[in-house]
N, C-alpha and C positions, 0 to 999 in steps of 0.2 A: 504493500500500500504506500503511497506517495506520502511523504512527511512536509510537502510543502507549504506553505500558506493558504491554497488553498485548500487546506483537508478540512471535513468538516471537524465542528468543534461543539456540535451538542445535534439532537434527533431531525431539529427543525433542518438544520444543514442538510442533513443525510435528504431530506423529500426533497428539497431544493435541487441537488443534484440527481436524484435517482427521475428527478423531474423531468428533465432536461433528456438523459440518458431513453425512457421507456417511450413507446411509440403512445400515441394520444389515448387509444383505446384500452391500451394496460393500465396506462397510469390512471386514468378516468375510473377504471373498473375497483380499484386497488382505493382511490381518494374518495369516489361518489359514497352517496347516502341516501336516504330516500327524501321524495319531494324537495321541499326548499331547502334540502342538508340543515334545516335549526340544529336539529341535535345531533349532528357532527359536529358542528361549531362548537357549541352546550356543552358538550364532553367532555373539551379543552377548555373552557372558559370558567369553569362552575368548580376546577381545583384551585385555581389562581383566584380564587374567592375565601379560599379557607384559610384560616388565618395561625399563625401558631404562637402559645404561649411558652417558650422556650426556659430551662432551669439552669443556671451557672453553678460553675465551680463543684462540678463532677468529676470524675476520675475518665476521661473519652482515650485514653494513651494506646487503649487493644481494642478498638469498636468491635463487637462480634454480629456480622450481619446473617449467621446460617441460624436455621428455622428446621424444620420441617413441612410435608406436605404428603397429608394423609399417613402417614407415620413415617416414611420415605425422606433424610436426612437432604438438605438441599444447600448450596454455598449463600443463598440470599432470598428474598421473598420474592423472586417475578419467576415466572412463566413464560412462552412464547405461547400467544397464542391462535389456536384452529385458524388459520385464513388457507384460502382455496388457490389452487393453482400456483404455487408458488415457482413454480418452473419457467410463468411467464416472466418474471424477474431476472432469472440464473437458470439457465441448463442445469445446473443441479439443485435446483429447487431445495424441495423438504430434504433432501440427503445434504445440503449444506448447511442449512438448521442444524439436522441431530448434533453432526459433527463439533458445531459453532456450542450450543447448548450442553454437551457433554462436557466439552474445554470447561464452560462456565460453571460446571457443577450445580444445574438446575433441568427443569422437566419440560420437555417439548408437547406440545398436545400437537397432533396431527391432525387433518382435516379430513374426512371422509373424500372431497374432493379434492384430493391431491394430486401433485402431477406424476409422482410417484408408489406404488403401489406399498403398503402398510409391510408389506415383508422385506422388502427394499430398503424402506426407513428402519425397520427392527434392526435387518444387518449392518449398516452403516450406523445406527444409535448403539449396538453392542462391539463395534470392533472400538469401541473410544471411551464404553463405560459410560454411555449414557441411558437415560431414564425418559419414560414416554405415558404419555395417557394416549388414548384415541377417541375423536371427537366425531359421533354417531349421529348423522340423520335418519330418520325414521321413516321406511318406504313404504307407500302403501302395499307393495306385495312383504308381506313380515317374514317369508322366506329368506328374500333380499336381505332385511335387515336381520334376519337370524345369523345368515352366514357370514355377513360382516364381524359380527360379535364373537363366533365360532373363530373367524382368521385373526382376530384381534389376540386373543387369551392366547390359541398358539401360535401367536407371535411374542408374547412377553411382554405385552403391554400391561399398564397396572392398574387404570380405571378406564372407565366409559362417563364422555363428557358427553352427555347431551343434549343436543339445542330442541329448548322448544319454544324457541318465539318465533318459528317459522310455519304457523301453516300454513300461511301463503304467501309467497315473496313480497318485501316493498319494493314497491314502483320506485325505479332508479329510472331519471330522467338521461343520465350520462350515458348510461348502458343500451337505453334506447335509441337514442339520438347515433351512436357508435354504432347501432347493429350487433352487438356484443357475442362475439364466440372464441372458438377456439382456432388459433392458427392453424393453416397444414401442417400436418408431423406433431401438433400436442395433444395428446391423449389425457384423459381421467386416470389414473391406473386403475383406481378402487373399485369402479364400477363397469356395466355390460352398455348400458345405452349413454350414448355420448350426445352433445349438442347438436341439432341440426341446424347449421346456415339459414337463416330466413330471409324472404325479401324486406321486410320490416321489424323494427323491433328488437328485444333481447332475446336472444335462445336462450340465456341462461333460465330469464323467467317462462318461457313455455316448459323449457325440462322439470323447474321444481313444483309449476302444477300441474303437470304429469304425471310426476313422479313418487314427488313426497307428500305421505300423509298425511290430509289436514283435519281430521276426525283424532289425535291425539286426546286422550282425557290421560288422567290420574291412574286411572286403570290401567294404560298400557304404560305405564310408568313400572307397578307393581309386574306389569308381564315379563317386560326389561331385565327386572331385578331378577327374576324366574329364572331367565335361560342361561342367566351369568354368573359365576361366582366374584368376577369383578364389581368394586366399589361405584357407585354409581352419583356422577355428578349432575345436578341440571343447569343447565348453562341459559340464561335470559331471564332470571328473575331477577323485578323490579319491584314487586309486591310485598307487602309483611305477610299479609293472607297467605300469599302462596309461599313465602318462605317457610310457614309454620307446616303447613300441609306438605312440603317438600318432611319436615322431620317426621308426618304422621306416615309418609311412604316408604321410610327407610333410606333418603338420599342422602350419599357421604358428605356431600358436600352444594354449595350453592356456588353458581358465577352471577354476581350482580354485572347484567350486561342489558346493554340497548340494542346487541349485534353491530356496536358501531355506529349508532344512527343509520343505519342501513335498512331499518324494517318499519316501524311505524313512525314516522317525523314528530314532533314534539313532545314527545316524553318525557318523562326526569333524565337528568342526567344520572351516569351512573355514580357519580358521588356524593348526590342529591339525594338518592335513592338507598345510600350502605348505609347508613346512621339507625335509618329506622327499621329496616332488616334484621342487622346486626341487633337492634335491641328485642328487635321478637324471637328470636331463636337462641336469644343468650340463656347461656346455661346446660344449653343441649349439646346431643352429642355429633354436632356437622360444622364443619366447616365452612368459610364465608372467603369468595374470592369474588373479584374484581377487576373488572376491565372498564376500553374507552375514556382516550383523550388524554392518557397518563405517558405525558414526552418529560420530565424531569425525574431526579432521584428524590427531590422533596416531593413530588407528587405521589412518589409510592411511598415515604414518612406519612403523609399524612391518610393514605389510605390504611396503612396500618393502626394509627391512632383513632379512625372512625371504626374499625373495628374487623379490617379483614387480616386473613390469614397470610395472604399474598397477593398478589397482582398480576397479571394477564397483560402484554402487550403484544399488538398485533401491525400494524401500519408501518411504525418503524423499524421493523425487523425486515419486512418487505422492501422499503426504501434500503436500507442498508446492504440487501440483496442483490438489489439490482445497481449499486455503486462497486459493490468489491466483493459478492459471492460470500464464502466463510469466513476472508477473515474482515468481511463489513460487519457482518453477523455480531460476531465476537466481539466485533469492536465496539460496537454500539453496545453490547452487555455489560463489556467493562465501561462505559460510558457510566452506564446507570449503576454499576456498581460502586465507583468510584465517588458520582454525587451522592450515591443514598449512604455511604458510609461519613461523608463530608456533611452532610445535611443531619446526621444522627448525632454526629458527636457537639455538633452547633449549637443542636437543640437540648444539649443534656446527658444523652441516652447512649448507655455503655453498649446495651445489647439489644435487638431488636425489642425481647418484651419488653423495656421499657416506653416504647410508641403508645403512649395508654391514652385514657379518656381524657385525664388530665393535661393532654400538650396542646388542646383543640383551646382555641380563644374562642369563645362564645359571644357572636357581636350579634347587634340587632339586627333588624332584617332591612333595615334601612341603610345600615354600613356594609351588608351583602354585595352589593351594587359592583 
């Protein structure tokens, strides 16, 4: 990688030039959100709201930023997480991830729609000693989705992250406007039916209402859990309601997610949305993770001190992808490694669990702004 002046020098950088770098319809596919993108914006905007009340004259001389995740020993509290195709970035796509993510001593979640097929990713995540969830859409044929979960376990994956804020794609204007598919020569790996070229419109969105289930309830949550002995996460709650009913179903864990602003436009943000999650399922036995809009290493500070276990990013690992392959990847992890151990020790906090309730300033709703 280039040590010049112009290297980037924090995540915003890395989209700047991965910018530049991806042809319109990648990058479109990769940045878009649904409708007006509000809560794409929101995403980023609603951390740089939170305010921190910081404690001096600590001992910060050994910060210890490693955690766990699901009992799995992790070097700091992020994630990469689920985004689709990531092959349109780097030729080696999700196999540059694992690689990247293994180095980093943290856990890859994989996409069902990868460009890579899940046993590809297993071997390139196990020749480097890395660690993997796999992130499960739900088909309407349940054989589909059975035998994905069947190649998951004997692939050595260690949970099933589930999205269910999908059952029906949001309308992405970028995606449409582009015609949105897949180039000659890029293939799905994971799956049997691939995009079809349209004269109008997104293929991506005629395949997922094709394809993916939109009759999900609760029930087929508990079915999930049936066919699996993997831990099983739901990925898209924004609700306290459903965060609680997520505990009554036996889910390991929650991802407070908006999909990115990708699915339904003006919703809470997801940092808008952890506080009051986290305080209904406090005490219980799941974990609380979190995604969207988290481009600093104080952004993932303060998502720990609202109350999650770790953090999900997703956009910037893509940008970083498509700048320098593995070792952008990497680099961008140490990025965030570096501010979030600088952002801890600033704030007080020797080891991660000291991120508590107590670092949050509580300002009115008028100094929000």
């Amino acid at each position: 990688m280039s040590t010049d002046k112009n290297e980037p020098l924090n995540l915003a950088e890395y989209e700047h030039a991965a910018r530049e770098r991806l042809p319109r319809m990648v990058y479109d596919y990769y940045a878009g959100g649904a409708g007006d993108e509000v809560s794409v914006r929101d995403n980023e905007l609603a951390w740089s709201r939170v305010r921190l009340r910081p404690r001096v004259l600590v001992d910060v001389g050994a910060c210890d930023l490693s955690t766990t995740v699901l009992g799995r020993p992790v070097a700091m509290p992020i994630l990469t997480a689920p985004c689709g195709a990531n092959v349109l970035a780097h030729p080696d796509g999700e196999l540059a991830v694992a690689r990247a993510t293994a180095a980093a001593g943290i856990v890859q979640v994989l996409s069902t729609m990868a460009g890579h097929s899940l046993e590809e990713v297993a071997a390139a995540s196990d020749a480097t000693g890395g660690a993997r969830w796999f992130q499960l859409y739900c088909y309407r044929d349940r054989e589909v989705t059975r035998d994905l979960v069947a190649r998951a376990e004997a692939a050595g994956y260690l949970a099933l992250c589930i999205t269910v804020d999908v059952p029906v794609l949001g309308y992405r204007e970028r995606d449409a406007r582009n015609r949105f598919r897949l180039p000659p020569g890029v293939r799905l790996a994971n799956i049997k039916h691939q995009f079809d070229e349209l004269e109008s419109g997104s293929a991506l969105l005629q395949y997922v209402n094709d394809q993916f289930d939109p009759c999900l309830t609760w029930e087929s949550v508990d079915w999930l859990r049936s066919i699996t002995r993997l831990p099983v996460v739901l990925k898209g709650v924004l609700a306290a309601e459903d965060a609680r009913l997520a505990v009554e179903h036996g889910a390991a864990g929650i991802v407070v997610s908006n999909h990115g602003g990708r699915q339904l436009d003006g919703v809470l943000a997801t940092c808008d949305a952890l506080p009051e999650i986290a305080e209904a399922v406090a005490g219980e036995a799941i974990e609380i993770y979190v995604d969207g809009g988290i481009r600093r290493g104080v952004d993932v500070l303060k998502a720990l001190a609202l109350g999650a276990r770790a953090v999900m990013i997703g956009r910037p690992y893509l940008w970083a992808l498509a700048v320098d392959g593995e070792a952008g990847v990497l680099k961008v992890l140490n990025m965030l490694r570096d501010e979030l151990r600088r952002s801890l020790a600033l704030a007080g906090c020797a080891r991660i669990s000291d991120a508590g309730p107590s670092l949050i300033a509580r300002l009115s709703p008028n100094n929000r702004r």
